[in-house]
NUZAVEX-10162 format. One record per residue: residue number from 1; x, y, z of N, C-alpha, C in turn. Coordinates in Angstrom, 1 decimal. Each point is the difference from the previous one (the first is absolute). Last residue first. Example, Ala and Ser with C-alpha at 12.3 -4.5 7.8 and 13.67 -1.06 7.14 Angstrom:
// NUZAVEX-10162
> pos;n_xx;n_yy;n_zz;ca_xx;ca_yy;ca_zz;c_xx;c_yy;c_zz
> 2;12.8;-2.2;7.1;0.9;1.1;0.0;-0.8;1.1;0.8 $
> 1;0.3;-5.7;-0.1;-0.9;1.2;0.0;0.9;1.2;0.0 $
***
This chain:
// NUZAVEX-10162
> pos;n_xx;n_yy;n_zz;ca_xx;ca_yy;ca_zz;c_xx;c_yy;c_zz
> 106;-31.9;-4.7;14.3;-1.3;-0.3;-1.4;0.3;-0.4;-1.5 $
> 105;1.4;0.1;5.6;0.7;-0.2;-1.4;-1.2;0.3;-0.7 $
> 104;-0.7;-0.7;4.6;0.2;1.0;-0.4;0.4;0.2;-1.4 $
> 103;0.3;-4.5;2.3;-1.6;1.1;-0.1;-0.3;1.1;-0.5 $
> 102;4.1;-2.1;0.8;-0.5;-0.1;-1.3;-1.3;0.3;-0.1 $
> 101;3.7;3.1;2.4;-0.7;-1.4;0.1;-1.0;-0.4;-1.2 $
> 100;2.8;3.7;0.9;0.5;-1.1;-0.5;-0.8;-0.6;0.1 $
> 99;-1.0;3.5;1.8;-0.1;0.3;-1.1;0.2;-0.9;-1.3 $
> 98;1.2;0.5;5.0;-1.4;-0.9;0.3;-0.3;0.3;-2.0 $
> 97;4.8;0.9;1.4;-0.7;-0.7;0.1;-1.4;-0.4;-0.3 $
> 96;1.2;4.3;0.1;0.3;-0.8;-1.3;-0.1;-1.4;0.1 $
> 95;-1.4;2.4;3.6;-0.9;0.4;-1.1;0.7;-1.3;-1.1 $
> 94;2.5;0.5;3.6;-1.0;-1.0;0.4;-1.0;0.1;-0.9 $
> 93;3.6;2.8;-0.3;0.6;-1.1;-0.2;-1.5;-0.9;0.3 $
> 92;-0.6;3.9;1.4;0.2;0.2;-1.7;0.9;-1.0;-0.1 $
> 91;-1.4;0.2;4.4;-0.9;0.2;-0.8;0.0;0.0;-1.1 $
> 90;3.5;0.5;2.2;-0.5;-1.8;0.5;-1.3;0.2;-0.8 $
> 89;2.6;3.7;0.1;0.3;-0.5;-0.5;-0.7;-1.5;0.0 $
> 88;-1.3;3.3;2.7;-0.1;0.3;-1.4;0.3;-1.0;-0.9 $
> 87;0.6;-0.3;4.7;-1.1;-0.7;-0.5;-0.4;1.0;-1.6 $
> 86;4.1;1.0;1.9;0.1;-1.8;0.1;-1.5;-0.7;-0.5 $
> 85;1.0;4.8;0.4;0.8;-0.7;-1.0;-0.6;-1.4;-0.3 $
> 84;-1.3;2.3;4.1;-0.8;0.3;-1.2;0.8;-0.2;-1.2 $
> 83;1.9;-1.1;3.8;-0.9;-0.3;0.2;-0.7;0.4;-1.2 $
> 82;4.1;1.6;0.3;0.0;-1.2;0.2;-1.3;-0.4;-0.7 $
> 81;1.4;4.4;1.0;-0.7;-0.3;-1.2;-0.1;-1.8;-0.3 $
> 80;2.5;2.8;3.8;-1.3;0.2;0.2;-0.7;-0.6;-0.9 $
> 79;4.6;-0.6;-0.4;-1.1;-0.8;0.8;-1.3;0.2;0.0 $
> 78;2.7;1.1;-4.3;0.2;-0.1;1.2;-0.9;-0.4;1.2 $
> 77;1.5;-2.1;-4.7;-0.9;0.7;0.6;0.3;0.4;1.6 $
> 76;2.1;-3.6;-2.7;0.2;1.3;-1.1;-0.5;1.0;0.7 $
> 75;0.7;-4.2;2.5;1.2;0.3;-0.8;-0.4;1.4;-0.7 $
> 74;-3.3;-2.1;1.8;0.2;0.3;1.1;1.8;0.9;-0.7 $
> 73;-3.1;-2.1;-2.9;-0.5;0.9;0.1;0.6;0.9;1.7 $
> 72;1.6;-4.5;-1.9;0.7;1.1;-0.9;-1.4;1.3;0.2 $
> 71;-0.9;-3.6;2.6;2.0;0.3;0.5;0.2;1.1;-1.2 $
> 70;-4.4;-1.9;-0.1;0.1;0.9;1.2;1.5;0.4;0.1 $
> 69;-0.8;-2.8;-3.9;-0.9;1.4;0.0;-0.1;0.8;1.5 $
> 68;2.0;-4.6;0.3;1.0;1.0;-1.1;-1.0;1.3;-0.4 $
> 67;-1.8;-2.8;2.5;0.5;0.3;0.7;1.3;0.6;-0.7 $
> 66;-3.8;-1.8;-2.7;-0.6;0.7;1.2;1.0;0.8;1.0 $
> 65;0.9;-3.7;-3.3;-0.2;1.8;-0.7;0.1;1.0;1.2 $
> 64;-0.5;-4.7;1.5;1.4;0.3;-0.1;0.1;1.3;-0.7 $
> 63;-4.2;-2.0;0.7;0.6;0.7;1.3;1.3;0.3;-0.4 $
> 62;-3.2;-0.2;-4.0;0.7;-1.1;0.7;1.0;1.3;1.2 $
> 61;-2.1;0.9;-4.6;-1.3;-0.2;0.8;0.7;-0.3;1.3 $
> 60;2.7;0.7;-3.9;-0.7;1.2;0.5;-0.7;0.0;1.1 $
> 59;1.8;-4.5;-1.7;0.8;0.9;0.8;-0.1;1.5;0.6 $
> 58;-3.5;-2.5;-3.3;0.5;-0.6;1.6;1.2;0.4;0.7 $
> 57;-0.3;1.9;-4.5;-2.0;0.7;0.8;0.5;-0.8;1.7 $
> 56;3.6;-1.0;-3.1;0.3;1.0;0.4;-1.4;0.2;1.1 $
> 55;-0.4;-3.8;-2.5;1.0;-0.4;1.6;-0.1;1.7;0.3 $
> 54;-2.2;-0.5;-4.0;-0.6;-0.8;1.5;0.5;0.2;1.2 $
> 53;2.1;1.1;-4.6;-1.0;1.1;0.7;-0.6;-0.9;1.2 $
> 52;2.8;-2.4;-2.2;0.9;1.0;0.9;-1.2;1.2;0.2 $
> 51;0.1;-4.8;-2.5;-0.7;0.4;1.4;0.4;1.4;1.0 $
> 50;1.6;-1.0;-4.7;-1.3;-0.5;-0.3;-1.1;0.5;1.5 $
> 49;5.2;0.3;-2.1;-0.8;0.5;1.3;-1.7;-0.2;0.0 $
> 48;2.9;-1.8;-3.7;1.5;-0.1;1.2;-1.0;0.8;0.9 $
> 47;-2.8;0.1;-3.7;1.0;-1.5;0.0;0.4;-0.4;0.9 $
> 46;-2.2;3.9;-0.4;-0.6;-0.9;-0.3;0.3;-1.1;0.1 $
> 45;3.0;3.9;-0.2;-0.8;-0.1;1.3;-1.1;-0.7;0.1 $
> 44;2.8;0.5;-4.0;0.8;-0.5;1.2;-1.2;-0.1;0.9 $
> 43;-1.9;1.6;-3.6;0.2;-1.5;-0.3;0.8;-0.5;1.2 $
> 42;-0.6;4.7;-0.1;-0.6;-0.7;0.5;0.1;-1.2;-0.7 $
> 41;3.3;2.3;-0.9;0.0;0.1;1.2;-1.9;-0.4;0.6 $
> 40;1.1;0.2;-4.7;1.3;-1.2;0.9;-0.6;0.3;1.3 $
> 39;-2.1;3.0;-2.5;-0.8;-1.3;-0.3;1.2;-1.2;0.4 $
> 38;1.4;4.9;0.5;-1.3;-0.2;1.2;-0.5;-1.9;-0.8 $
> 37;4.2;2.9;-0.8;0.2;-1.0;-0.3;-1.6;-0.9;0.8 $
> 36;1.8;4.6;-0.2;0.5;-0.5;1.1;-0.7;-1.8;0.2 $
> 35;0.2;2.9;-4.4;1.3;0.0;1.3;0.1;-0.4;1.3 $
> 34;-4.2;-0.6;-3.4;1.5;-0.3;0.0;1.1;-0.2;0.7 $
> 33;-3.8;2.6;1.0;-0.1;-2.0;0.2;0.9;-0.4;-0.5 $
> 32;-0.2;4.4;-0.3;0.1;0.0;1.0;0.2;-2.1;0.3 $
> 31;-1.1;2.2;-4.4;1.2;-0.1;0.2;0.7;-0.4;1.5 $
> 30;-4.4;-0.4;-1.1;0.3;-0.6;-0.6;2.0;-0.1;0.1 $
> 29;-3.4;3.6;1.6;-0.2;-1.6;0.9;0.9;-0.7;-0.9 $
> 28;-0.4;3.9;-2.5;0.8;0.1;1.8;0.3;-0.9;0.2 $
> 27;-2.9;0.0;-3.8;1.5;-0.5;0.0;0.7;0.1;1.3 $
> 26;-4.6;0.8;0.6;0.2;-1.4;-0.2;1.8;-0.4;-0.3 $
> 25;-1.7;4.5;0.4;0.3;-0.4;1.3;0.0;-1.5;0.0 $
> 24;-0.9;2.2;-3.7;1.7;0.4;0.1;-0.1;-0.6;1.6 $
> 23;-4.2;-0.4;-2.1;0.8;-0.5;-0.5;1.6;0.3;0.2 $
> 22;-3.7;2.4;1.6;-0.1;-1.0;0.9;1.2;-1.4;-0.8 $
> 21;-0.5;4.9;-1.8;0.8;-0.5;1.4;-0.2;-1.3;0.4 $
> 20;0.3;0.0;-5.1;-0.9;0.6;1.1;0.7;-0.4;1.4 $
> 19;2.3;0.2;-4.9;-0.2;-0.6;1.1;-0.9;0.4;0.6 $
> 18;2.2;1.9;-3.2;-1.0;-1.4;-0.5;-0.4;-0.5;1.1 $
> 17;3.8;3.3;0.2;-1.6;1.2;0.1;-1.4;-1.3;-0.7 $
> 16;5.2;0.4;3.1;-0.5;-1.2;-1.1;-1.9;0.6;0.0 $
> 15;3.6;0.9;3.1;0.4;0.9;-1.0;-1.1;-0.4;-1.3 $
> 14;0.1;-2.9;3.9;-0.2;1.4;0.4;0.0;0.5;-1.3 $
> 13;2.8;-3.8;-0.5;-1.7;-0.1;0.1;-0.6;1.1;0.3 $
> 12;4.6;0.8;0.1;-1.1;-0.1;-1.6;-0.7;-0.8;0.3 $
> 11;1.5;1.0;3.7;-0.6;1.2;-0.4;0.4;-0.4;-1.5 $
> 10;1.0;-3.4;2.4;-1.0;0.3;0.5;-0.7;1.5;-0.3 $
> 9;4.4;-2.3;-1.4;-1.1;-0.8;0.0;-1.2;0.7;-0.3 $
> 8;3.5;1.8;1.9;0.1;0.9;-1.3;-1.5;-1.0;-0.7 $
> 7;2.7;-1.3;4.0;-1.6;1.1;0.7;0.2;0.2;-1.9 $
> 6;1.9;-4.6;1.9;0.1;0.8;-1.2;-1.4;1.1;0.1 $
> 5;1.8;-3.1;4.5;-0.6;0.4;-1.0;0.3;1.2;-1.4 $
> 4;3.3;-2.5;4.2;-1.0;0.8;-0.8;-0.6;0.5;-1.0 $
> 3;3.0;-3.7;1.7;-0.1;0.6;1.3;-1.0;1.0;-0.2 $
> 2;-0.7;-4.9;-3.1;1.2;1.6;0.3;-0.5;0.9;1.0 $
> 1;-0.2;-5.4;-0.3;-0.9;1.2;0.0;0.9;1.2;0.0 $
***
């Protein structure tokens, strides 16, 4: 993969008067999937991680998160703001959780 994109690419699409916008934002996508190679990189995560969204939602959900989200909100935050950090946070980690679930999926 080269370390950076060809920008001259992307303003002759831009520059490009055949196109309609909604058509120059398709070449975008197109060159963007390219380079960062997006139809490899999910065929990997189908194959080689099949179960890795599950385990993450179960380790999000799991006492062991729970006491790494108190130590790194006691780490970043000052004290007084402990307490309302901790159930902010537990909240918007416990949203995304409950979000996973497959009840929820549609």
């Amino acid at each position: 993969m080269p370390i950076d994109q060809d920008q001259r690419v992307y303003f002759e699409i831009g520059d490009r008067e055949d196109l309609t916008y909604e058509d120059k934002l398709r070449e975008y996508r197109r060159l963007v999937d390219e380079y960062f190679q997006v139809a490899e990189y999910e065929e990997f995560c189908a194959t080689s991680l099949p179960a890795a969204h599950e385990l993450v939602v179960e380790y999000f959900a799991s006492p062991e998160f729970d006491t790494l989200l108190v130590e790194e909100v006691r780490r970043v935050f000052p004290a007084h703001e402990h307490e309302e950090m901790v159930a902010r946070h537990r909240g918007l980690v416990g949203a995304w959780v409950a979000d996973q679930s497959p009840s929820t999926k549609k």
